[in-house]
Residue, then its C-alpha position, 0 to 999 in steps of 0.5 A: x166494738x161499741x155496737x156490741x157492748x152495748x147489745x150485751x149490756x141492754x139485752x142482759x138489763x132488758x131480757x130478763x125483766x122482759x121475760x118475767x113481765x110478758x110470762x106474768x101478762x100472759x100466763x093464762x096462755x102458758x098455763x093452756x099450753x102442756x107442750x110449751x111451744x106457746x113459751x118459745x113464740x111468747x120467748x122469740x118475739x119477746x127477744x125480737x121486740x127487745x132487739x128491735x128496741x134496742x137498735x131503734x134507742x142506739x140509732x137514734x140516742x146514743x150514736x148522735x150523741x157519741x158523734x157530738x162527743x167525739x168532737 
């Protein structure tokens, strides 16, 4: 249950702020593209970067510390 509260609220903190930042970096490859398959791949590994994070920062961080917490 942790597991997804957690995901819920990081991708609903980090998503969108991700999303504004990567498309403002890389808007001259936006504006190139007429069909918009350069904003799906930009939008996909956005996402997989973002989740990637997200379990790397629970693993490491927050899972220790709720294990020392609960004792």
């Amino acid at each position: 249950m942790i597991y997804f509260l957690f995901g819920i609220g990081w991708i609903s903190i980090t998503g969108p702020i991700l999303l504004a930042v990567g498309f403002v970096l890389l808007k001259p490859i936006i504006t190139l593209d007429d069909t918009g398959i350069s904003m799906l791949v930009i939008t996909l590994i956005l996402a997989i970067l973002d989740i990637y994070i997200g379990i790397k920062l629970f693993d490491n961080i927050i899972e220790p510390w709720l294990k020392k917490w609960k004792r």
